[in-house]
C-alpha positions as CSV (number, residue, x, y, z in Angstrom):
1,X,100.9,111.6,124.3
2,X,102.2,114.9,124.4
3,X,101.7,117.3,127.0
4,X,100.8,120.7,126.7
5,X,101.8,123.3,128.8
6,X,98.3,124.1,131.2
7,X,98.8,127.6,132.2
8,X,99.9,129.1,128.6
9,X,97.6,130.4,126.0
10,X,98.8,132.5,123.0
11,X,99.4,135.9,124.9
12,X,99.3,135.0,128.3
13,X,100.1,132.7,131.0
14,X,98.4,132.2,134.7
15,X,101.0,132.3,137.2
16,X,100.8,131.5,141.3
17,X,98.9,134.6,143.1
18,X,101.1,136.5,144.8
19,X,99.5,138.5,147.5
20,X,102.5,141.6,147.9
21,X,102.6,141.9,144.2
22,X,98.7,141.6,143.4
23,X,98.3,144.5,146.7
24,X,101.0,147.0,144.2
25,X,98.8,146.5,141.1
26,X,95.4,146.4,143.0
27,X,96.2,150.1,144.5
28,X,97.6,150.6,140.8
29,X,94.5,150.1,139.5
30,X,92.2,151.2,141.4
31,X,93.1,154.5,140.8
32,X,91.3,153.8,137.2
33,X,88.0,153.7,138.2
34,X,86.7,152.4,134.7
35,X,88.7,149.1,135.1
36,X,87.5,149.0,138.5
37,X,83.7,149.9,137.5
38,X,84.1,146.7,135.1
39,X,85.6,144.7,137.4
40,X,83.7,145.1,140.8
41,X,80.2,145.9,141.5
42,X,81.6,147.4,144.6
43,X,81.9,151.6,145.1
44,X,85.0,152.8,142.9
45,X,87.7,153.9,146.2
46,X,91.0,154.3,145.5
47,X,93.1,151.3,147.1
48,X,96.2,151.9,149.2
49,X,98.9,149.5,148.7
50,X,100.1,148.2,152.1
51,X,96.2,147.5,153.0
52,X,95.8,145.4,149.6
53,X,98.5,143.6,150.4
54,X,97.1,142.5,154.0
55,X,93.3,141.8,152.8
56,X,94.8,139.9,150.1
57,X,97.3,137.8,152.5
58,X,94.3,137.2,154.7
59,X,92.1,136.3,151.9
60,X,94.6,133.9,150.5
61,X,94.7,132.6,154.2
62,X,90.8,131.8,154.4
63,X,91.1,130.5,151.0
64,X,88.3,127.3,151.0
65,X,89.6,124.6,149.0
66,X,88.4,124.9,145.3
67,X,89.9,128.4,145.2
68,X,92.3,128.5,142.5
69,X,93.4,132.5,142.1
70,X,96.1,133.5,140.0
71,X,97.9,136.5,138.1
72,X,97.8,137.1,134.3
73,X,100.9,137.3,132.9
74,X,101.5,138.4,129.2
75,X,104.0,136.6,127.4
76,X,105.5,139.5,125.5
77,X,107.1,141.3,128.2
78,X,106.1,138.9,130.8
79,X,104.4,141.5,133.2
80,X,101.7,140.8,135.2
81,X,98.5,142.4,133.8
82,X,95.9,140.9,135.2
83,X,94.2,138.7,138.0
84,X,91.6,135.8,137.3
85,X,90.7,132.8,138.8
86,X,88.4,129.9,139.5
87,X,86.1,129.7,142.9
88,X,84.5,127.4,144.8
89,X,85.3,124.4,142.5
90,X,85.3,121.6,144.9
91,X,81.0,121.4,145.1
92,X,79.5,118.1,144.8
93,X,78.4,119.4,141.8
94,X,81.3,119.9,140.0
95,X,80.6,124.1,139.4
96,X,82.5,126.4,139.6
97,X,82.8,130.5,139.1
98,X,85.3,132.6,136.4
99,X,86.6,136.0,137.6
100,X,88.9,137.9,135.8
101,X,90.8,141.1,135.0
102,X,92.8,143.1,132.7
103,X,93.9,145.8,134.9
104,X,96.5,147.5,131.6
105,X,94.0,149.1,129.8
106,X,96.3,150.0,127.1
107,X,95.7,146.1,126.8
108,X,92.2,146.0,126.3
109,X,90.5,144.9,123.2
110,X,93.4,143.1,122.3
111,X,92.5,139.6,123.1
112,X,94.6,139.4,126.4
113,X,91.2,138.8,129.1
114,X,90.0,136.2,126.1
115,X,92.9,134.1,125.9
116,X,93.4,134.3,130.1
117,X,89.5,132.9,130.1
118,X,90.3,130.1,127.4
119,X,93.3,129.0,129.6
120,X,90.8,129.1,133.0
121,X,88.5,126.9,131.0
122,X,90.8,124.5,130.1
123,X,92.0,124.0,133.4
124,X,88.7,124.0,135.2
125,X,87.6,121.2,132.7
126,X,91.2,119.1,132.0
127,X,92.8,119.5,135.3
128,X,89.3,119.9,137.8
129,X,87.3,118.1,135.9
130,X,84.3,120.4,136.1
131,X,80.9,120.2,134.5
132,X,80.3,124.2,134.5
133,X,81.5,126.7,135.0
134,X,79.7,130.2,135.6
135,X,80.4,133.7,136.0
136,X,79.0,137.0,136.5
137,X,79.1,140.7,134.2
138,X,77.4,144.0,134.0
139,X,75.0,145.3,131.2
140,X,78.0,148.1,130.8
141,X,80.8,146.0,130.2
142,X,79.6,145.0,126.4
143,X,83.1,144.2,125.5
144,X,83.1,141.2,128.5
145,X,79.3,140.2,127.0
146,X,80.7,139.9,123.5
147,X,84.1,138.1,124.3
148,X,82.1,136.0,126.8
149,X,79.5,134.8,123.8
150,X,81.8,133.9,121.4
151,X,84.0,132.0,123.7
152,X,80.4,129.7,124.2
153,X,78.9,130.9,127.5
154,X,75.7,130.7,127.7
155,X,73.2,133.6,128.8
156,X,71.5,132.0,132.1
157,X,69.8,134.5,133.9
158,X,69.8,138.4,135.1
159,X,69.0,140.0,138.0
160,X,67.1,143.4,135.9
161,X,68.1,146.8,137.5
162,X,70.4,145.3,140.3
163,X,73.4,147.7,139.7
164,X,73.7,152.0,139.4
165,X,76.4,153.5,137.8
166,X,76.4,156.9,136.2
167,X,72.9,157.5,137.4
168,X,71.5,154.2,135.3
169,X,70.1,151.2,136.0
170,X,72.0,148.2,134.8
171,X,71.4,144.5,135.0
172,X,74.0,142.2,136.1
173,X,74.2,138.7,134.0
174,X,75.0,135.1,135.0
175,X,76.4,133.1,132.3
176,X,78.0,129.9,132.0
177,X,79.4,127.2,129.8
178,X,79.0,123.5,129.9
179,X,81.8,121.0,129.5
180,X,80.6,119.4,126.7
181,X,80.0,123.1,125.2
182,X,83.4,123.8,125.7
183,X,84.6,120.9,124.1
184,X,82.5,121.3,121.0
185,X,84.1,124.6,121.0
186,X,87.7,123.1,120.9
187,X,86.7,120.7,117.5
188,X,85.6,123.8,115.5
């Protein structure tokens, strides 16, 4: 049997979170408060480096186990252009949740966030053996809902009107995708 190399997809590969280096690109890009708008449902602030660095040393710290964070790398230039990651994986239940984020927006649309998710996928249901696994997105970010649907989640649920940006109302979505889902997926 030959073994394929987990953490690389076509244009990326998930490398170990680094806390110092993930505090430098969190203050980075912050300061683009569109990435951080579709990123975090949290007000837009610019982030100073040095106090990224500690909340995300002391989050990495209090880590539970079933936290599996790591940095998006793309395989061109092999800089880190992203963060994503699987949480709270280690439920009876076998569940988990899918963050992530493509903080170089000249990267955007390009297929970089989709193949990042694919390789999160794989691992949550090869290596961790999960049943589902969920995540969460704003109305706004169509781009997300799209690449989200044609990867196979599934729409689950909304909470209607739960977020305000730009003076809207927006609904934030839960999706998710089921092992066997995924798996389908892979045989098309």
């Amino acid at each position: 049997m030959k073994m394929s190399d987990l953490f690389t997809g076509k244009l990326t590969r998930l490398v170990a979170f680094d806390p110092d280096k993930m505090g430098e690109l969190a203050a980075r890009w912050s300061r683009d408060s569109e990435f951080y708008q579709l990123f975090d449902s949290d007000p837009t602030l610019p982030r100073n480096a040095k106090r990224a660095q500690e909340h995300f040393r002391e989050r990495a710290e209090k880590d539970r186990p079933g936290s599996f964070p790591f940095l998006v790398q793309s395989l061109h230039d092999e800089r880190i252009i992203g963060e994503g990651g699987l949480f709270d994986a280690f439920e009876p239940h076998r569940n988990a949740w899918l963050a992530i984020g493509i903080g170089e927006r000249e990267l955007w649309g390009k297929g970089y966030g989709t193949d990042a998710v694919h390789i999160l996928l794989r691992f949550g249901f090869e290596e961790l053996n999960l049943h589902r696994i969920n995540l969460g997105t704003f109305g706004y970010n169509t781009r997300a809902l799209r690449a989200y649907e044609k990867i196979g989640f599934a729409h689950e649920g909304a909470r209607r009107g739960a977020l305000r940006r730009d003076n809207k109302r927006w609904d934030d979505y839960f999706m998710g995708i089921l092992k066997s889902e995924w798996e389908a997926k892979q045989n098309e």
